[in-house]
C-alpha positions in Angstrom: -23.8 11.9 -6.8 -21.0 14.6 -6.6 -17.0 13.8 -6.4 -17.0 15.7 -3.6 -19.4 12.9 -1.8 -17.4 10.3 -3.2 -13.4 11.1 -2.5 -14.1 14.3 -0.3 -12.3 14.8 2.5 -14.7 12.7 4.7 -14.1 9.9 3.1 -10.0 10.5 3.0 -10.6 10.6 6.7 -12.4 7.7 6.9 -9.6 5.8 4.9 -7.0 7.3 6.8 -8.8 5.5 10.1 -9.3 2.2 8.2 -5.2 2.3 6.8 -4.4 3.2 10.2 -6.1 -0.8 11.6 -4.1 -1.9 8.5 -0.8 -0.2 9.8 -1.4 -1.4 13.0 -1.3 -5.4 12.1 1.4 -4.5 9.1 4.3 -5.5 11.7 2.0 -8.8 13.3 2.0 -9.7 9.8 5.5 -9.3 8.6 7.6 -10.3 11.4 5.3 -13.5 12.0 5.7 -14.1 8.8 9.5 -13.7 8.7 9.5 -15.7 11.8 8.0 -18.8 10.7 9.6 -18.6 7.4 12.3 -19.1 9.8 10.9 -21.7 11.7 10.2 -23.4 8.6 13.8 -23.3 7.0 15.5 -23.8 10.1 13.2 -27.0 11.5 12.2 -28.5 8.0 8.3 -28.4 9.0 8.0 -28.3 5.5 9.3 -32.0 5.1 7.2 -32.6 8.2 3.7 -30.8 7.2 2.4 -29.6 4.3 3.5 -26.1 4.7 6.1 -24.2 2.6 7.6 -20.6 3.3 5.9 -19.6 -0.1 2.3 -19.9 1.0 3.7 -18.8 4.2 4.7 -15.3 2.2 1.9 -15.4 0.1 -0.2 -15.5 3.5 1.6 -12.9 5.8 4.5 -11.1 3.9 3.1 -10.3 1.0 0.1 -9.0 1.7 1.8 -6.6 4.7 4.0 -5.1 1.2 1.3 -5.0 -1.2 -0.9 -3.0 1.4 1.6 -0.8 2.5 2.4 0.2 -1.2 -1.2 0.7 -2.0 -2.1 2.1 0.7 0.3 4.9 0.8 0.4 5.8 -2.5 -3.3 6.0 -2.5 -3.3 8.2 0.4 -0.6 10.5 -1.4 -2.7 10.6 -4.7 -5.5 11.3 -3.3 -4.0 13.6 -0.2 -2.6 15.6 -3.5 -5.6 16.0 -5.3 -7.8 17.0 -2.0 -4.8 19.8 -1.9 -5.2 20.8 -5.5 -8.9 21.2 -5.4 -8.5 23.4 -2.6 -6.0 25.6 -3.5 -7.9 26.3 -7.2 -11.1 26.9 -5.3 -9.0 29.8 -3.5 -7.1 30.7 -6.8 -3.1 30.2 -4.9 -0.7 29.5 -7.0 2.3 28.0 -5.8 6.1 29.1 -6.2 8.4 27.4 -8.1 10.0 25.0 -5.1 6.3 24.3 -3.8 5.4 22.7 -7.2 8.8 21.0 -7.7 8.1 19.1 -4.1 4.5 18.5 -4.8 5.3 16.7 -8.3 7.8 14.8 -6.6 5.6 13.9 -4.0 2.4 12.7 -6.4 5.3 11.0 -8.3 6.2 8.9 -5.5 2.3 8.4 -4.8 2.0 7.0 -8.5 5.2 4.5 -7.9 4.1 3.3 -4.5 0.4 2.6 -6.6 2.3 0.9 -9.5 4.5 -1.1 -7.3 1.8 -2.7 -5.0 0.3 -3.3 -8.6 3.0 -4.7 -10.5 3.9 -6.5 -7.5 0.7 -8.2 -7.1 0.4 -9.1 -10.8 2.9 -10.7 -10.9 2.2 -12.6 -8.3 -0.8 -13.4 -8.9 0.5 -14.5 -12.7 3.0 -16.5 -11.3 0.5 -18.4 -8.8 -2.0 -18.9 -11.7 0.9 -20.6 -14.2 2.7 -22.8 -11.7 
């Protein structure tokens, strides 16, 4: 099996459609979540039910910042190297501004990936000690 059939650009396009679902529930999930975190703090359902804001967060805010981090930094990485391929199949080499932008823009691609990581490590470290 070729790279090509696995990260071509029918399968960026195919992610692009399933980040777009993701993007559209993102704001369903964070400002629910912000609201009842609210509800919670303001009408003590925590004292009331067993519900607390941080399994509300770890259910609805949480995973609305970890996905939008991962999401777009994967789309960046890989939206960068789909560019690179092509432009070294047609032998174009860029100017001195165009390659300044384009490392900026693959470094924010790698931050946005190692936030949503670090992010969910440590979550993920703190819910398995406590």
């Amino acid at each position: 099996m070729k790279r090509s059939e696995i990260l071509g650009p029918w399968q960026y396009r195919r992610f692009m459609r399933w980040a777009d679902y993701f993007f559209r529930i993102m704001p369903w999930l964070w400002f629910g979540g912000i609201g009842a975190c609210l509800a919670v703090s303001v009408l003590k359902f925590d004292q009331r039910y067993p519900i607390s804001i941080g399994l509300i967060c770890a259910l609805t805010v949480y995973p609305a910042i970890i996905g939008w981090f991962a999401i777009n930094g994967f789309a960046i990485v890989w939206k960068f190297g789909l560019g690179a391929i092509q432009a070294a199949r047609r032998r174009q080499r860029p100017d001195s501004l165009a390659l300044a932008w384009a490392v900026s823009v693959l470094a924010a691609g790698i931050v946005f990936l190692g936030g949503a990581l670090t992010l969910l490590s440590a979550l993920l470290r703190r819910a398995l000690t406590h």
